[in-house]
Backbone as CSV, one residue per row, in Angstrom:
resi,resn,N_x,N_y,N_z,CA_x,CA_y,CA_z,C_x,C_y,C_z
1,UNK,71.562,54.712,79.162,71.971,56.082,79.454,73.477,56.238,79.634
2,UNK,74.287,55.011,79.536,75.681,55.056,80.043,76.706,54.660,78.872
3,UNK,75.638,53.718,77.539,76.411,53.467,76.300,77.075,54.822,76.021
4,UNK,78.309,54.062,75.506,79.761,55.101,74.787,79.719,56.171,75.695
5,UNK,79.938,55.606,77.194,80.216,56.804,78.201,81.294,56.422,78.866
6,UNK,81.872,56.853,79.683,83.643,56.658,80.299,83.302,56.781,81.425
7,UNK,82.562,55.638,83.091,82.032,55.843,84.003,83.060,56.258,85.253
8,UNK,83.065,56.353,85.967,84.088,56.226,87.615,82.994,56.122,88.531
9,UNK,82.968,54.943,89.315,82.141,54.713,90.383,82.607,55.297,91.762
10,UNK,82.345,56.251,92.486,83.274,56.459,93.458,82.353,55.733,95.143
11,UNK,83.292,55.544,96.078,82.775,55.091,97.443,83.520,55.068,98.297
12,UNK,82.986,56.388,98.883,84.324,56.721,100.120,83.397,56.078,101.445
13,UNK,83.723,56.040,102.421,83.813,55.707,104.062,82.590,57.077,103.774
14,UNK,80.715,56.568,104.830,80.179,57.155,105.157,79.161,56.323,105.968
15,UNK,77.519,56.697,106.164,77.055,56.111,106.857,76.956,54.612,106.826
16,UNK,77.350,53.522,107.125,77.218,52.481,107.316,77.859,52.236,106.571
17,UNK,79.221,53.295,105.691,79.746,52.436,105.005,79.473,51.633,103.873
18,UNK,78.611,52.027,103.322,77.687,51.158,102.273,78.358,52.027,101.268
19,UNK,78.618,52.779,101.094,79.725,52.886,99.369,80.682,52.542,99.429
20,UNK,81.720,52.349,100.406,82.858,52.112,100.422,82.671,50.192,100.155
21,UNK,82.153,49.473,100.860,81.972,48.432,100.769,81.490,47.946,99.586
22,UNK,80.603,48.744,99.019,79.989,48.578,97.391,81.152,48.926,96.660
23,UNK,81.693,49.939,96.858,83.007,49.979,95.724,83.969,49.111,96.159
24,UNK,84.231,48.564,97.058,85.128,47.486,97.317,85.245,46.449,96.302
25,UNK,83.851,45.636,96.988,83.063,44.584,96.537,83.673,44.634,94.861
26,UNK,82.918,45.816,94.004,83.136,46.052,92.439,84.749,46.102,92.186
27,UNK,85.335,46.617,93.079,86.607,46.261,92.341,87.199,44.854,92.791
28,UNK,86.977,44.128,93.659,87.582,42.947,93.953,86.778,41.838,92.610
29,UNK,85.620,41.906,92.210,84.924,41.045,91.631,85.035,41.139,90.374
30,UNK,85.643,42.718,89.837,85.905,43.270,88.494,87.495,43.127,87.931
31,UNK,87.933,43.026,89.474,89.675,42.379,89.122,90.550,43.666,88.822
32,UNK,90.496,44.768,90.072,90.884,45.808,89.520,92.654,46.044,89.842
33,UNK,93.411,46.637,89.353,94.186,47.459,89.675,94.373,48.594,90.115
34,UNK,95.585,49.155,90.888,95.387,50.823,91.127,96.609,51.410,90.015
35,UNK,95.799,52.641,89.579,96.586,53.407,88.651,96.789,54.780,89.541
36,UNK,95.918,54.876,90.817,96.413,56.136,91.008,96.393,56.392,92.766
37,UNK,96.837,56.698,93.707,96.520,56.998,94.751,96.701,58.314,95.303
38,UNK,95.750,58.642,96.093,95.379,60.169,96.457,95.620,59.901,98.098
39,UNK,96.484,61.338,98.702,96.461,61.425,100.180,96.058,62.763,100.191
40,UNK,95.526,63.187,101.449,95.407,64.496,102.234,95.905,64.020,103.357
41,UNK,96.253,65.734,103.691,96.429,66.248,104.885,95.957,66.194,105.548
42,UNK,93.845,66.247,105.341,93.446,66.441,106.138,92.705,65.044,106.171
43,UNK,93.137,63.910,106.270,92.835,62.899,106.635,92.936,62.298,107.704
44,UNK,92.289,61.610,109.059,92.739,61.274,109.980,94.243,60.837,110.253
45,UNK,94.757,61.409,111.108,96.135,61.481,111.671,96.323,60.130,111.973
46,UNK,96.634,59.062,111.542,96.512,58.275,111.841,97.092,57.087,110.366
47,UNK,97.530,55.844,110.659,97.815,54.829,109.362,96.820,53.336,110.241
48,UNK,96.704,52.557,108.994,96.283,51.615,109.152,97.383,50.469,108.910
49,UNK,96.528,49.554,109.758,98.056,48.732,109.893,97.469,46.811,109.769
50,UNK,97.818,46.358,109.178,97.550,44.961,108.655,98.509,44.223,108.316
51,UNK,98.322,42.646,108.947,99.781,42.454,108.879,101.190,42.745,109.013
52,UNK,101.346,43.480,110.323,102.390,44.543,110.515,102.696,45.177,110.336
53,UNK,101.903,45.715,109.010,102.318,46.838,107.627,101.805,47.982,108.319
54,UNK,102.016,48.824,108.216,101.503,50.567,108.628,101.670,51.048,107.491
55,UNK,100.107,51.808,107.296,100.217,51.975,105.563,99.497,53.646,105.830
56,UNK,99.398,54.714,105.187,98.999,55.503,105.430,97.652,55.545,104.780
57,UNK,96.576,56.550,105.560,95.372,56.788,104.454,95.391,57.044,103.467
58,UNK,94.700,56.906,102.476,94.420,56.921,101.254,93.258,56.726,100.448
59,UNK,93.173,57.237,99.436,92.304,56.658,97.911,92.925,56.057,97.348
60,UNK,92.231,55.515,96.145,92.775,54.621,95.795,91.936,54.811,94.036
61,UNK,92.582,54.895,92.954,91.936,54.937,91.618,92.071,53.796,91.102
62,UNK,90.862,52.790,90.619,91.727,51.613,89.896,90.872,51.307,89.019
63,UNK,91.506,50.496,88.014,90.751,49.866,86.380,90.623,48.925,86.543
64,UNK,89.693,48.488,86.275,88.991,46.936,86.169,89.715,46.311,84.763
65,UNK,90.516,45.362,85.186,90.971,44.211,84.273,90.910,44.503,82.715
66,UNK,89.443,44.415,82.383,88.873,43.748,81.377,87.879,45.100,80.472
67,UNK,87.917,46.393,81.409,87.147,46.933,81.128,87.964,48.714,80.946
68,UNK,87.802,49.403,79.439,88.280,50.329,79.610,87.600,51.743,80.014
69,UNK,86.299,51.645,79.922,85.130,52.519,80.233,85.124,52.557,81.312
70,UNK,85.555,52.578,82.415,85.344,51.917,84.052,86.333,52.181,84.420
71,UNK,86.304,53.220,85.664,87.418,53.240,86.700,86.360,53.350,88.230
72,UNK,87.174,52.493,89.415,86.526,52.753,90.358,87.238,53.172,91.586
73,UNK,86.648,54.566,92.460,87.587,55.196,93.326,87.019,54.815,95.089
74,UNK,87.728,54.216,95.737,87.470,54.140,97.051,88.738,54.623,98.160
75,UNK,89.063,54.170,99.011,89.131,55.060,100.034,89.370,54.358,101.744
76,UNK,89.832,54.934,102.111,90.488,54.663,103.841,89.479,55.211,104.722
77,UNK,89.426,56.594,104.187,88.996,57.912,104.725,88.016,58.668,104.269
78,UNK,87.669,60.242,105.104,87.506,61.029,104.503,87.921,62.260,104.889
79,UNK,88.520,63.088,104.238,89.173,64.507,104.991,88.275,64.891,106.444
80,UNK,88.569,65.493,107.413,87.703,65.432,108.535,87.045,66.995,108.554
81,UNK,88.042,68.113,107.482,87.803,69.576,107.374,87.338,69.709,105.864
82,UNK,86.086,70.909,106.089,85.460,71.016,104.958,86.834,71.637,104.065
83,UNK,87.794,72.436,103.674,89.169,72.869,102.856,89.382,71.684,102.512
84,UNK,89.779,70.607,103.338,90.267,69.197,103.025,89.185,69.095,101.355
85,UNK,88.295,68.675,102.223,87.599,67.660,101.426,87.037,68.488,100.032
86,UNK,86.993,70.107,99.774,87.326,70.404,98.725,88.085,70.106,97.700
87,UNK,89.410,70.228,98.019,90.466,69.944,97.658,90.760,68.715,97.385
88,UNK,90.553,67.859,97.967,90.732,66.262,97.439,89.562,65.790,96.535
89,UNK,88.609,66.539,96.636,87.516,66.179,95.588,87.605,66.454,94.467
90,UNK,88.472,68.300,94.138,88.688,68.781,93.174,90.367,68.157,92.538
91,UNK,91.037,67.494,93.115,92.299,66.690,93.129,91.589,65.372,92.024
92,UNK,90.948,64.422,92.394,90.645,63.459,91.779,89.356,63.824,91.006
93,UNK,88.630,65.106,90.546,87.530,64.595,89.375,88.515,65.788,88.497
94,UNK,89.801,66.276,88.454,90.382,66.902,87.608,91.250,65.051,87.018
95,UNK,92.145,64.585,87.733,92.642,63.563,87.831,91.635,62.699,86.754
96,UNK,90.235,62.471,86.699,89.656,61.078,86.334,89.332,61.907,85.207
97,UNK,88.969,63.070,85.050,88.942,63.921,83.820,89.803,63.317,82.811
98,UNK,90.759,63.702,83.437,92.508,63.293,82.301,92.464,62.002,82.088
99,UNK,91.890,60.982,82.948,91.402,59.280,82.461,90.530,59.306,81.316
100,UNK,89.951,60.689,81.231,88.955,60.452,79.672,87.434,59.931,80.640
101,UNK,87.191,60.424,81.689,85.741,59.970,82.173,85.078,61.224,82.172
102,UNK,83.913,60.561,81.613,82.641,61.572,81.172,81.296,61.952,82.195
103,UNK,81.630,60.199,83.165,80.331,60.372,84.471,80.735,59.952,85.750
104,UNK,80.326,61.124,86.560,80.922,60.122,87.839,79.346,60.189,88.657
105,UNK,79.772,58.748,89.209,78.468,58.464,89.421,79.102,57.715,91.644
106,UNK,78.297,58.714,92.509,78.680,58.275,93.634,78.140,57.422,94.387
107,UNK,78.363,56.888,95.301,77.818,55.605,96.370,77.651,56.401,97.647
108,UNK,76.324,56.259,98.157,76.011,56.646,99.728,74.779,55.939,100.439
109,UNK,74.776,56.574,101.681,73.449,56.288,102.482,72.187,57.207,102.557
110,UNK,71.468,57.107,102.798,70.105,57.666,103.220,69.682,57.152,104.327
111,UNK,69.655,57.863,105.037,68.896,57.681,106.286,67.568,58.702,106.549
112,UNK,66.515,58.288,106.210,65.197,58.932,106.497,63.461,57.905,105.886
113,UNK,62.777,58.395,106.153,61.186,57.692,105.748,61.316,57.523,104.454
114,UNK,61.393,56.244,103.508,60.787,56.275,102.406,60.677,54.554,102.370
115,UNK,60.092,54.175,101.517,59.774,53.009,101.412,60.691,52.326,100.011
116,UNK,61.247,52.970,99.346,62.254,52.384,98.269,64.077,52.071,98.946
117,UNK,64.231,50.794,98.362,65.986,50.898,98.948,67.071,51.512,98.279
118,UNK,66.590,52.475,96.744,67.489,53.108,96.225,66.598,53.941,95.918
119,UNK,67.704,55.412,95.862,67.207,56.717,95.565,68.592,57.142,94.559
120,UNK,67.818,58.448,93.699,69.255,58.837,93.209,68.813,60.294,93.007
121,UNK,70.173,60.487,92.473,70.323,62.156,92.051,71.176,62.410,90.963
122,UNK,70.529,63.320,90.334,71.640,64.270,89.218,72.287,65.391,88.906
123,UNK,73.031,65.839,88.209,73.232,67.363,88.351,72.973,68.123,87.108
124,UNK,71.954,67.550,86.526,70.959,67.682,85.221,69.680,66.982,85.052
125,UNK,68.938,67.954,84.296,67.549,67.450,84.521,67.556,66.265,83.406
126,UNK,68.370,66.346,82.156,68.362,65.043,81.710,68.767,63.793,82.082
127,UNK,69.628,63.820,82.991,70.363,62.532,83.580,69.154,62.612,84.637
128,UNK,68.590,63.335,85.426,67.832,62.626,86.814,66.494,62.000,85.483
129,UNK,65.899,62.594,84.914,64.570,61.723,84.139,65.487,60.811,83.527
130,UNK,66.771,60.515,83.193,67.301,58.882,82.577,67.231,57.957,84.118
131,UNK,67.180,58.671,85.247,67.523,57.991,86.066,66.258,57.272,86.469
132,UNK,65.084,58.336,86.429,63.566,57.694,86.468,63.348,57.004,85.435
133,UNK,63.831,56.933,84.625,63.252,56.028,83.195,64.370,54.885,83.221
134,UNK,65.027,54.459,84.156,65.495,53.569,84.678,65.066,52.774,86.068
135,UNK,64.158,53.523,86.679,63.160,52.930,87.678,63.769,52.966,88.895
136,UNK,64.540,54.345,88.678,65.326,54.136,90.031,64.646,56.150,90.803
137,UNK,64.055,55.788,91.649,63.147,56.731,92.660,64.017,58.085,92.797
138,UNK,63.840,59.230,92.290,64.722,60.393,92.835,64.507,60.838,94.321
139,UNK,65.939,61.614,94.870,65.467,62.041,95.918,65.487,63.383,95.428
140,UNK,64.019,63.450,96.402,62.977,64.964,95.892,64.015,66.088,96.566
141,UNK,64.250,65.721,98.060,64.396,67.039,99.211,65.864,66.578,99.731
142,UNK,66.465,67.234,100.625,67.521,66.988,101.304,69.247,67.442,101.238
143,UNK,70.365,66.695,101.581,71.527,66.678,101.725,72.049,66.119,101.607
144,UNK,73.603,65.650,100.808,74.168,64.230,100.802,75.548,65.157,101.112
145,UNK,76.110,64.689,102.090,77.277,65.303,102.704,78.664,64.329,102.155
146,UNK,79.605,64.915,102.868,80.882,64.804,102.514,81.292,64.170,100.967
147,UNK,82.412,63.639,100.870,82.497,63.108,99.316,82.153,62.844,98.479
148,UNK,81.034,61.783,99.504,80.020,61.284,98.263,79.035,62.415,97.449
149,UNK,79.144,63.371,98.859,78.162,64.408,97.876,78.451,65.413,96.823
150,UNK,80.070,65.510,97.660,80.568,66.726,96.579,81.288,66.113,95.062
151,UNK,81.551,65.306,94.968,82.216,64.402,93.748,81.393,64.719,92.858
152,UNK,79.948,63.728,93.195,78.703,64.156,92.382,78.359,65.813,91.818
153,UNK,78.409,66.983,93.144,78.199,68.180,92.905,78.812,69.076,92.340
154,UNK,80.521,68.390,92.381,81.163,69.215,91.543,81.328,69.157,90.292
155,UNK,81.140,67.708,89.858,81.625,66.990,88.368,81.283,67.894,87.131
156,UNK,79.801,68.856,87.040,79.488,70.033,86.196,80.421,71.147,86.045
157,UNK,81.300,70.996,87.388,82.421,72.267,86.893,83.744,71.767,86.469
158,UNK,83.664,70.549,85.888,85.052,69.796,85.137,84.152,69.255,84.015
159,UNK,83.368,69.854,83.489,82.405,69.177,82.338,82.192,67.332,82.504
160,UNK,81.851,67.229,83.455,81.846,66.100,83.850,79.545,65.632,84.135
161,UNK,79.501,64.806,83.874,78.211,64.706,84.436,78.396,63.999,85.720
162,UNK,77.378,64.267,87.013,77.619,63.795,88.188,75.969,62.913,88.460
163,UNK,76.407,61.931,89.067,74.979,61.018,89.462,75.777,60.780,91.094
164,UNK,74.785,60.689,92.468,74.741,59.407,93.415,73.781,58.816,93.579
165,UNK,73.806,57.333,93.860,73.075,56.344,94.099,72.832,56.277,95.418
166,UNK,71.747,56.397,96.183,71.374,56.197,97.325,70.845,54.900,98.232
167,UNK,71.512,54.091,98.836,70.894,53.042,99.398,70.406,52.905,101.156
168,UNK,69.063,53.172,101.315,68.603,53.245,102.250,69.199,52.395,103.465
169,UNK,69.359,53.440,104.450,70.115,52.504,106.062,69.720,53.151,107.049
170,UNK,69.708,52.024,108.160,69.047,52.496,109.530,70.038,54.320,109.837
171,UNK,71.075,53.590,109.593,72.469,54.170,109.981,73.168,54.248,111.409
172,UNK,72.326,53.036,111.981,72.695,52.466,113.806,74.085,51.623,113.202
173,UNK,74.271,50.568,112.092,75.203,49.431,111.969,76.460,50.903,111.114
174,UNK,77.374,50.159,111.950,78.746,50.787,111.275,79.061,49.714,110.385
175,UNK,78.843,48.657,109.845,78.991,48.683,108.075,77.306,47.514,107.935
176,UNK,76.703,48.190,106.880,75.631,48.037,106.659,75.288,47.739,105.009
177,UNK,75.629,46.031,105.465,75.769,45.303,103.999,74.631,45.268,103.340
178,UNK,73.327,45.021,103.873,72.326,45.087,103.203,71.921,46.285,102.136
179,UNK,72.723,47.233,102.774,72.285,48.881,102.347,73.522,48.608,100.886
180,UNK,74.357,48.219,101.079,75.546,47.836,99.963,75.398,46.967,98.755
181,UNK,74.545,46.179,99.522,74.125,45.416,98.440,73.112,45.732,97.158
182,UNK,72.609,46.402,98.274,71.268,47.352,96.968,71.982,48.020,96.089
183,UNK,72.822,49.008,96.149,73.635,49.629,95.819,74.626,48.823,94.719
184,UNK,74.711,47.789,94.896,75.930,46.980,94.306,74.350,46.372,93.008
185,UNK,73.648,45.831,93.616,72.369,45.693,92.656,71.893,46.375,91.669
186,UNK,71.883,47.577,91.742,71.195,48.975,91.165,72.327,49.254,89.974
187,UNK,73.962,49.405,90.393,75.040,49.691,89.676,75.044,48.216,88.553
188,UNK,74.846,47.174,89.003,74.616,46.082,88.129,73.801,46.101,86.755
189,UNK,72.865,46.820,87.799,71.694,46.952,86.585,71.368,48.206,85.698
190,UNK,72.121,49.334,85.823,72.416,50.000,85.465,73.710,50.208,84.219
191,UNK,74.434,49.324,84.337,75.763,49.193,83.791,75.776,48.108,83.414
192,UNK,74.679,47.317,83.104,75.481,46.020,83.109,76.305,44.899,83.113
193,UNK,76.376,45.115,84.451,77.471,44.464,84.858,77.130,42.703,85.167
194,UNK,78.188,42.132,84.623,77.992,40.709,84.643,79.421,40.235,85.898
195,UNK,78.584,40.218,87.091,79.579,39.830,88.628,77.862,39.637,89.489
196,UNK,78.805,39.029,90.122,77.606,38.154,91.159,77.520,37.908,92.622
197,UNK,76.421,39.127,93.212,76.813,40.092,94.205,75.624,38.924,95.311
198,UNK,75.670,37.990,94.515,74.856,36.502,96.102,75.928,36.360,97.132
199,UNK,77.227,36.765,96.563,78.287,36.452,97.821,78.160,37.369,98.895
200,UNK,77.118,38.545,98.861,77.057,39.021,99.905,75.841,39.048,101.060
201,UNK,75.273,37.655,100.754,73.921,37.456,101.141,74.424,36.590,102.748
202,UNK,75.180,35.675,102.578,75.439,34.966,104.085,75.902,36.390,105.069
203,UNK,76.285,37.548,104.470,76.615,38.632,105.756,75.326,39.209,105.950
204,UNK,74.010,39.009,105.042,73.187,39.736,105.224,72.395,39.093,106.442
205,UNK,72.700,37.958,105.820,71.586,36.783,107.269,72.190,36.891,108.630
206,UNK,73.989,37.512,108.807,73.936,37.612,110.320,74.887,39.324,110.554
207,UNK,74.181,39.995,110.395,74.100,41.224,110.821,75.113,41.401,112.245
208,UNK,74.372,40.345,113.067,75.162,40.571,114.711,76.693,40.853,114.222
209,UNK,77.173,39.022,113.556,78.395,39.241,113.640,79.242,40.299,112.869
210,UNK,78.862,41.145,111.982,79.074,41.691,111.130,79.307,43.248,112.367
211,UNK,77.872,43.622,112.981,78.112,44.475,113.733,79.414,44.696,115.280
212,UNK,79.327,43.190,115.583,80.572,42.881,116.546,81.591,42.794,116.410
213,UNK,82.288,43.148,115.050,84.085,43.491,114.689,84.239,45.014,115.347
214,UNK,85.623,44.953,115.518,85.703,46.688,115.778,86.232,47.220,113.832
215,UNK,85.359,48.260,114.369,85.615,49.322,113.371,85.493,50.726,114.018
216,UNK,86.859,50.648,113.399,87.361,52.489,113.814,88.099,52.811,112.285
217,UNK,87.084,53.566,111.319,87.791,54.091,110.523,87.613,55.403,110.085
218,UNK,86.930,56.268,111.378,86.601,57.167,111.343,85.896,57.794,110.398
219,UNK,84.570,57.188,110.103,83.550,57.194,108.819,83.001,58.392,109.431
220,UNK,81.989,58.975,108.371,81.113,60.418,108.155,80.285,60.197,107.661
């Protein structure tokens, strides 16, 4: 469903963090570069700081090495005001437009009763039945908030097709690798992607320590 298509994976900061970490993951393993970085205003007041560095929030657009069909967008943040997060949504799927991308396809959580670890959505009835005829469970009912949701929701009004991938989480763990990993699984198999996402199995076996770092990155 994705041959001779021009993808952008996006994964901003949300419940457990499981897109942002999935789009991480894909660009560290895909060998990416950044071609583009995005700030708002309405991003937490605040910089991150590593290694002495104080760096401000941001997105981040980057190309995988090896691959010209493929751009993947992640993130610091997420605007904290609904104006914000318009605006920076409509900022970068005009932006990945002009990259020549045809699908953007988003990373999130689910938190509710179902018994599958991925769900998805479309913003066409032909892409959600490619998505079932890919064996991946639609979600019937509901809401997918901030970025992840609107990227996906807007992409039809930049002639863009929009998909998110849903990976089921308690949504108690502030980063919730297991839920990432599915996610990182599903995009594998979907795209075929040849990277090898076992490196994230020793964080799966200890959860504690994973949950006992501080994280303050003011996720949504």
């Amino acid at each position: 469903m994705f041959e001779s298509r021009v993808i952008c994976i996006c994964g901003l900061p949300g419940i457990g963090s499981v897109g942002k970490v999935a789009a991480d993951y894909l660009a560290t393993a895909l060998e990416c570069s950044t071609i583009m970085p995005f700030f708002s205003r309405s991003f937490p007041p605040q910089v991150t700081v590593c290694e002495g560095l104080a760096e401000l929030m941001h997105g981040e657009l980057m190309r995988p090495k090896e691959r010209e069909n493929m751009l993947i967008l992640s993130g610091d943040a997420q605007p904290l005001d609904v104006v914000g997060m318009h605006e920076l949504a409509g900022n970068i799927l005009q932006a990945v437009k002009e990259q020549g991308v045809t699908d953007v396809i988003t990373l999130a959580a689910y938190v509710g009763e179902t018994n599958e670890k991925i769900l998805g959505t479309a913003t066409d009835l032909d892409s959600a039945k490619a998505l079932s005829e890919c064996k991946i469970p639609l979600l019937r009912s509901g809401a997918i908030g901030g970025l992840n949701g609107l990227l996906a929701g807007l992409a039809p009004l930049y002639d863009l097709r929009g998909f998110c991938l849903l990976a089921t989480s308690s949504g108690n763990d502030p980063i919730d690798i297991e839920a990432a990993t599915s996610l990182l699984s599903a995009v594998k198999e979907l795209l075929h992607l040849d990277i090898d996402i076992t490196l994230m199995e020793p964080f799966i076996e200890e959860p504690e320590e994973v949950a006992a770092q501080e994280v303050d990155m003011n996720y949504r």
